[in-house]
DRENGULO-479686 format. One line per 3 residues: number of its first residue (from 0); their letters; for each residue x, y, z of C-alpha. Coordinates in Angstrom, 1 decimal. Layout:
// residues N
NUM = A = X,Y,Z; ...
END
This chain:
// residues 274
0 = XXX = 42.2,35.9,-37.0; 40.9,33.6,-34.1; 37.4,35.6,-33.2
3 = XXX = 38.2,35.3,-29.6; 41.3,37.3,-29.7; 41.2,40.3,-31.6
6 = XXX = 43.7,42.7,-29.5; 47.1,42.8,-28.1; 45.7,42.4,-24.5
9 = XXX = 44.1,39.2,-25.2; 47.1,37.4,-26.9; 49.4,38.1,-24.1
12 = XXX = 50.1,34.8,-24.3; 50.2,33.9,-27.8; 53.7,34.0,-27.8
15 = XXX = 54.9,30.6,-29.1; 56.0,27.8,-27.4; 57.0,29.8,-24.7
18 = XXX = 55.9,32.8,-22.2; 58.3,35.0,-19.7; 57.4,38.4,-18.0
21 = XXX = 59.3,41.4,-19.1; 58.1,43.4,-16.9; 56.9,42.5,-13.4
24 = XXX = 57.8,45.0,-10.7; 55.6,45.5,-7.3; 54.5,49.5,-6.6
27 = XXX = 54.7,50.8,-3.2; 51.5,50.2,-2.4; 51.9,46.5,-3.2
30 = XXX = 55.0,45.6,-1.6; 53.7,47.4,1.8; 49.8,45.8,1.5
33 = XXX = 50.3,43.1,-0.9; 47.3,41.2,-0.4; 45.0,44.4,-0.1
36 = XXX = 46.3,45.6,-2.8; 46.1,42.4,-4.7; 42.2,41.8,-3.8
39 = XXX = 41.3,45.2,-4.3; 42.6,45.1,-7.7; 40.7,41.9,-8.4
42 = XXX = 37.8,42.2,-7.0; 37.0,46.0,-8.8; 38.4,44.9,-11.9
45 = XXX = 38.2,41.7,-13.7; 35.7,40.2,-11.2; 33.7,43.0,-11.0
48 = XXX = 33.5,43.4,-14.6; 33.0,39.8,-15.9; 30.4,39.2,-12.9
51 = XXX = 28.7,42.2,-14.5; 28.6,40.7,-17.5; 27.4,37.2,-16.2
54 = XXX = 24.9,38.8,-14.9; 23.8,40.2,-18.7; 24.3,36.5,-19.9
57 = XXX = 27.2,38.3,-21.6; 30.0,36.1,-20.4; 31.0,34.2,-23.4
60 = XXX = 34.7,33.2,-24.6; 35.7,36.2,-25.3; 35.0,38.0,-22.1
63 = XXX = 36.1,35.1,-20.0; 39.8,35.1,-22.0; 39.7,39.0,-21.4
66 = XXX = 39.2,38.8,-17.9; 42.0,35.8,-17.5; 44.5,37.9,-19.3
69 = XXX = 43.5,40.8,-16.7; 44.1,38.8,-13.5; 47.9,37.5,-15.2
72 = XXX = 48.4,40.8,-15.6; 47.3,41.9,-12.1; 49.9,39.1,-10.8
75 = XXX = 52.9,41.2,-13.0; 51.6,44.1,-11.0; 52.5,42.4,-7.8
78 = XXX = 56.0,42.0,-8.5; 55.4,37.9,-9.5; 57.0,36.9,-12.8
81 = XXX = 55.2,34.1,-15.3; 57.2,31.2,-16.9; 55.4,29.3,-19.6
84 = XXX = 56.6,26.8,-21.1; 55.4,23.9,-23.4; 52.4,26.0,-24.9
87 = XXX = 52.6,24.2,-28.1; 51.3,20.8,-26.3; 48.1,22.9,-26.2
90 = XXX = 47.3,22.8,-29.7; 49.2,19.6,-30.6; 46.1,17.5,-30.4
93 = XXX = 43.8,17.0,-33.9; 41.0,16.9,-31.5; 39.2,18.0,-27.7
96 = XXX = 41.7,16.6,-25.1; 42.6,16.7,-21.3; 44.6,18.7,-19.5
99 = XXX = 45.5,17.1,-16.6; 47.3,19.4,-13.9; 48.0,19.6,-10.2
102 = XXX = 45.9,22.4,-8.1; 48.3,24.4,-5.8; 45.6,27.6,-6.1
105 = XXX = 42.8,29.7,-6.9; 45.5,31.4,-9.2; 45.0,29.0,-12.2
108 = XXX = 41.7,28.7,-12.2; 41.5,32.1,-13.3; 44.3,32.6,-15.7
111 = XXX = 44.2,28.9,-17.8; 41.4,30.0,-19.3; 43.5,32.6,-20.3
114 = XXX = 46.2,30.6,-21.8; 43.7,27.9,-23.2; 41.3,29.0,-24.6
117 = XXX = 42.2,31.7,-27.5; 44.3,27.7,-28.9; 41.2,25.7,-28.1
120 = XXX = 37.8,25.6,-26.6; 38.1,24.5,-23.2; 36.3,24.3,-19.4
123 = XXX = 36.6,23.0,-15.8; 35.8,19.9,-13.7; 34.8,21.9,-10.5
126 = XXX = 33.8,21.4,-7.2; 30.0,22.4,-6.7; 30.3,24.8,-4.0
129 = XXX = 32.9,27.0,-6.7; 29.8,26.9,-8.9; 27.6,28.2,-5.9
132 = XXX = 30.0,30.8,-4.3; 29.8,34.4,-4.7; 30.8,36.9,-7.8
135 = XXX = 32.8,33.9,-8.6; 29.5,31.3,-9.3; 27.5,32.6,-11.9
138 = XXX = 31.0,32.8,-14.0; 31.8,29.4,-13.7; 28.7,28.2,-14.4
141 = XXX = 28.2,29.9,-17.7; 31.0,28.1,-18.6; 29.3,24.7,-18.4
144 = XXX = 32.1,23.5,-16.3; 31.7,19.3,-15.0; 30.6,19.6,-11.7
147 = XXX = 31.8,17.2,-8.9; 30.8,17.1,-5.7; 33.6,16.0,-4.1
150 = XXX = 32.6,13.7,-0.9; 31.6,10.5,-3.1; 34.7,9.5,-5.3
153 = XXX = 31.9,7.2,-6.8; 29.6,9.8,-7.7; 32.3,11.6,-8.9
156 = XXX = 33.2,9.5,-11.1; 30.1,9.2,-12.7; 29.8,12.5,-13.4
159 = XXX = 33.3,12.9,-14.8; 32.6,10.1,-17.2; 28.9,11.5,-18.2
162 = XXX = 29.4,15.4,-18.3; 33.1,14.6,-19.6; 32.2,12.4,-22.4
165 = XXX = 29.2,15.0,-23.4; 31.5,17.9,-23.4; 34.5,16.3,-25.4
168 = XXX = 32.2,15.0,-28.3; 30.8,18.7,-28.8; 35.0,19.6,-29.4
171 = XXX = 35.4,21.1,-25.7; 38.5,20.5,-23.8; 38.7,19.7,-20.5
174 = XXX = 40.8,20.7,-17.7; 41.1,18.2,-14.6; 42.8,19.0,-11.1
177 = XXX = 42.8,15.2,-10.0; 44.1,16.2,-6.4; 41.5,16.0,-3.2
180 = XXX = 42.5,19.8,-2.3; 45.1,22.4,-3.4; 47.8,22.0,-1.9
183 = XXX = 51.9,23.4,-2.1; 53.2,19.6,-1.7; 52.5,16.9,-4.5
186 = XXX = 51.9,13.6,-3.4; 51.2,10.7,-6.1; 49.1,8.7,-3.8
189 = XXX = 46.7,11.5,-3.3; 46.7,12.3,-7.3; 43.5,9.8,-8.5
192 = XXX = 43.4,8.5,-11.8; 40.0,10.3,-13.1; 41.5,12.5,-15.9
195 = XXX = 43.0,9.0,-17.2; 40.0,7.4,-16.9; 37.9,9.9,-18.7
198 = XXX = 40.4,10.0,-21.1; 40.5,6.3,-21.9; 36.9,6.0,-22.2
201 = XXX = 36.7,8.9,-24.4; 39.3,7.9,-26.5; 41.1,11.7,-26.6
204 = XXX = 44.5,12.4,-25.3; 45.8,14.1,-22.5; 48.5,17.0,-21.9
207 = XXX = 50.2,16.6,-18.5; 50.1,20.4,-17.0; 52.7,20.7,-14.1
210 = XXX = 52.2,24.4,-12.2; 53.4,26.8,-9.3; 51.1,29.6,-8.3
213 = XXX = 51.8,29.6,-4.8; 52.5,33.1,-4.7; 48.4,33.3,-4.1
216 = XXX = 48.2,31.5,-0.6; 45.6,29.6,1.0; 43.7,31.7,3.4
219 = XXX = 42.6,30.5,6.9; 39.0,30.8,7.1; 38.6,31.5,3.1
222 = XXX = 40.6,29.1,1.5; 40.2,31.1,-1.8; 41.4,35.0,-0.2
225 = XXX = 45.1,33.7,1.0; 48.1,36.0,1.3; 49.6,37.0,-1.7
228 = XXX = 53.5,37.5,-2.3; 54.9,39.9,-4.1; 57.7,39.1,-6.4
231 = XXX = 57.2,35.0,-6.4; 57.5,33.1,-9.9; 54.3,31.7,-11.2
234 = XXX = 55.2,28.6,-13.6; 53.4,26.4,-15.9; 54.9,23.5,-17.9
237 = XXX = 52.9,21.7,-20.4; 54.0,18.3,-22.0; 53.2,16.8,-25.1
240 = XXX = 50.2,15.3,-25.5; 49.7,11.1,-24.5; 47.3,8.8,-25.5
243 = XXX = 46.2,6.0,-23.0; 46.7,2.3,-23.5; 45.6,-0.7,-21.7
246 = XXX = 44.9,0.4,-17.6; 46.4,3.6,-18.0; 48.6,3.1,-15.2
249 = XXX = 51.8,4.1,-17.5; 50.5,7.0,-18.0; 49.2,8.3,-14.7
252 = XXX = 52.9,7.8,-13.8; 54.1,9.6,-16.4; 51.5,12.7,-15.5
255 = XXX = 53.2,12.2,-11.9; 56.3,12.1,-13.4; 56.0,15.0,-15.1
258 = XXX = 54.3,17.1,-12.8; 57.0,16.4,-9.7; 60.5,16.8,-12.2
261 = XXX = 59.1,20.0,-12.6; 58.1,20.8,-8.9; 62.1,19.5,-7.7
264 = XXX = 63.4,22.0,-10.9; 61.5,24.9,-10.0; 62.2,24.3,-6.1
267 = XXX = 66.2,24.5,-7.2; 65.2,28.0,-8.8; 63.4,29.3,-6.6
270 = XXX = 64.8,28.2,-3.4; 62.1,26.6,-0.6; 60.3,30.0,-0.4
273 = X = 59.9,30.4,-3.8
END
């Protein structure tokens, strides 16, 4: 048995190929105060607990996939039902890979990990000031995440390539959110090329990740603390894995490709609030 998931909670999502809520229903409490509810939840649970343990240098893989599974299951709570699909692609790979994804919220930063990691070893490429922020920094930086700075694409670049390339040859997976910002609207031009770059010079494959979690808004003066909506989908499609030839350029469209097909499907389910 992988020694990373030795209970029922933490292989919530070994399920197959494929993952869907059977029960996700919103209390009283969280339909009336969703977002207080939500943060209050999150913030004296998993949070709480795994900063705890970060703080003990006791945040390893098998508290960060316990704490993932937690927040997922927190989202349930709130009435929002998850859709996985694709969750073979994850393992498909002989060796480290990238998963390449768009970035709509804080909501799958935490739970990835959570989906990831009990198939493979896996982090981040992160912004700095996520590594630097509150309760939320010391975990991500025990997780030997590839920092970026992002305000020189140049620099950035650089340190995709280095701390990329370092992490993949010691079997790590990587998880890349090539977008400037998150954002609810997916536009190509702003989607850069750095995931197929790394994975080029690497010489490791990628799995295009196409995701809603828009249920956990953007807040105003917190980006990270948005509203939260009860009873919205959260969705996550993974493709098969690709492997990148000559400029890459085929392939960044096909992560495009990818990622919007299952933006316009979801948008047909869900209608435009959903």
């Amino acid at each position: 048995m992988n020694p990373f998931v030795d209970g029922a909670f933490e292989a919530k999502f070994l399920t197959g190929d494929t993952y869907s809520s059977q029960h996700a229903s919103a209390g009283f409490f969280s339909r009336m105060m969703p977002s207080l509810s939500f943060y209050s939840r999150l913030f004296l649970g998993p949070v709480r607990w795994l900063c705890a343990r970060a703080s003990k240098g006791l945040c390893d893989d098998a508290a960060w996939v316990y704490a993932s599974v937690w927040v997922a299951d927190l989202v349930e709570r709130m009435g929002c039902p998850i859709e996985i699909e694709g969750m073979s692609a994850i393992e498909a790979a002989d060796g480290p890979c990238l998963f390449v994804a768009n970035h709509m919220s804080t909501l799958e930063t935490f739970m990835l990990p959570g989906l990831i990691r009990p198939r493979r070893p896996v982090t981040f490429v992160v912004k700095r000031s996520l590594t630097t922020m509150p309760f939320f920094g010391p975990v991500m930086c025990s997780r030997d995440p590839v920092v970026v700075g992002r305000t020189n694409p140049r620099e950035d670049l650089a340190a995709v390539l280095e701390g990329g390339l370092e992490r993949l040859k010691k079997g790590i997976s990587i998880i890349v959110f090539p977008q400037h910002t998150r954002s609810r609207e997916f536009n190509p031009q702003m989607f850069n090329s750095i995931g197929v770059k790394l994975a080029k010079k690497a010489g490791v494959p990628i799995v295009p990740l196409a995701l809603k979690t828009d249920a956990w808004g953007q807040g105003k003066k917190i980006k990270e603390l948005g509203p939260v909506t009860p009873g919205m989908a959260i969705r996550y499609t993974f493709a098969d894995p690709i492997s990148v030839n000559g400029q890459g350029r085929e392939e960044q469209a096909a992560i495009c490709r990818h990622i919007e097909s299952c933006l316009g499907k979801w948008q047909q389910l869900d209608g435009n609030n959903g």
